[in-house]
C-alpha positions, 0 to 999 in steps of 0.5 A: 220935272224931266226924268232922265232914262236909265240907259239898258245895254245893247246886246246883240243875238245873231239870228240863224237861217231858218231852213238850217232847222230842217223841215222847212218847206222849200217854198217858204222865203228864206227867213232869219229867226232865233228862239224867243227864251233867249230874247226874254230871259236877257230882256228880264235880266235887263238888256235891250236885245238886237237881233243881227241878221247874216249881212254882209262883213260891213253892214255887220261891223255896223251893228256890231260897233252899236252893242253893247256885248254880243250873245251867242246861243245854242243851235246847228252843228258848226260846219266843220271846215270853220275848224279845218276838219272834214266832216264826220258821218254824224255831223248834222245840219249846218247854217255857214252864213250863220258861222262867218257871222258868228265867227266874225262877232266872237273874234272882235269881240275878243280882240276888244274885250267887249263882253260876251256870254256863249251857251251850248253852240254858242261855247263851241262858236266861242272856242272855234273863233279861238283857234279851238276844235270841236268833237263832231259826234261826242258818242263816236269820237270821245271814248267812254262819252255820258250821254249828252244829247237829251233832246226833246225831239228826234224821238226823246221827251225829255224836257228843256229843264232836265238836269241830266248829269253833273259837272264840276265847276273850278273855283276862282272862277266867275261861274263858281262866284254865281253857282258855286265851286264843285258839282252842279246838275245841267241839262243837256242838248248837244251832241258836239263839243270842245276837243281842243281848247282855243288860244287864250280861253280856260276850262272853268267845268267839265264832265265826269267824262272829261268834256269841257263844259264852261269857259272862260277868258284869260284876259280882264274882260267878261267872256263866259260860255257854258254847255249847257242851256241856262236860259231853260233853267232860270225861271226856278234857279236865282243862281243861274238867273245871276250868269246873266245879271252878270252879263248884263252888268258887264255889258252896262260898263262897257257902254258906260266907257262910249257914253 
């Protein structure tokens, strides 16, 4: 008896240069890496993850046609002349190759409606390829800023997991169908964020402080982006667990349409 293979969805993770990270030693190849926790959590929530080096627009739209949807992760600061800005004194490392690649996945991926699911980088990526902009600095440019960089480095401890501060979720939307309409605990690593909202995407949470802190699309397809890190927080919350079954069964669908 033959048994037919369920087929999983191809999601694609772009990679980022690995002395964008800084402290990289100059001598060490030039290498594209990306944290393992969100290869794990979207290989258990179901996927086939594909890693996507920072090749040229050809090669790239190659990989892309292959996927099934696109993830964006969390990472550097986005080179501010990706949004038209000249750069803040706080602006911190950037990865440019990293951004015209990921600059590149967004907008097909929105032209098409193939799913995508951003977080913390990842959102801000989402809403620069929209046409959106981004605070450079949250602290110095966003008067009356929560604290929103609890990093666990650059002289913090504070855990990955950390619920740092609240945001409130708007109803009818798809995070309010997975965590609930009104105020939910997040955790926090990022000192930039959106300004102004690209075309064609609505804020879906915000901080007490007015950040925007989710998006969404307008359109029929899957597009989700949160500010925060939930692949930090699903090993103990089935909620946050169920963005990314979400993701992964739009993602299903849309290779069912190129079956």
């Amino acid at each position: 008896m033959i048994r037919q293979r369920t087929r999983r969805p191809v999601v694609g993770i772009p990679t980022q240069t690995l002395q964008s990270l800084g402290g990289v030693p100059a001598d060490i190849p030039a290498s594209w890496v990306m944290s393992q926790r969100y290869i794990l959590t979207l290989t258990a929530a179901g996927a086939i993850p594909w890693l996507i080096p920072l090749v040229d627009e050809d090669t790239l739209r190659g990989i892309y046609d292959g996927l099934d949807a696109v993830f964006l992760p969390g990472g550097a600061d986005i080179d501010p002349a990706t949004y038209g800005s000249d750069p803040h004194p706080l602006c911190d490392k950037t990865d440019r190759e990293r951004d015209r690649v990921e600059v590149a996945l967004a907008k097909w991926a929105l032209d098409e409606e193939k799913p995508v699911l951003g977080v913390c980088r990842g959102m801000q990526l989402i809403n620069v390829a929209a046409g959106g902009s981004l605070y450079q600095d949250i602290a110095e440019e966003l008067p009356g800023a929560l604290k929103h960089d609890y990093f666990p480095f650059s002289g913090q401890n504070f855990a990955r997991d950390f619920l740092a501060h609240e945001v409130r979720v708007a109803e009818g939307t798809r995070l309010a169908q997975r965590m609930g309409a009104g105020p939910l605990r997040v955790n926090s690593m990022h000192h930039q964020g959106v300004r102004t909202l690209g075309h064609g995407l609505v804020s879906t949470a915000v901080a007490p402080d007015g950040l925007v802190e989710a998006i969404e699309g307008e359109g029929d397809g899957y597009l989700v982006a949160v500010q925060w890190h939930p692949e930090a927080l699903t090993d103990n919350d089935a909620r946050t667990r169920g963005i990314f079954a979400d993701f992964i069964a739009a993602a299903s669908q849309w290779g069912l349409t190129r079956v």
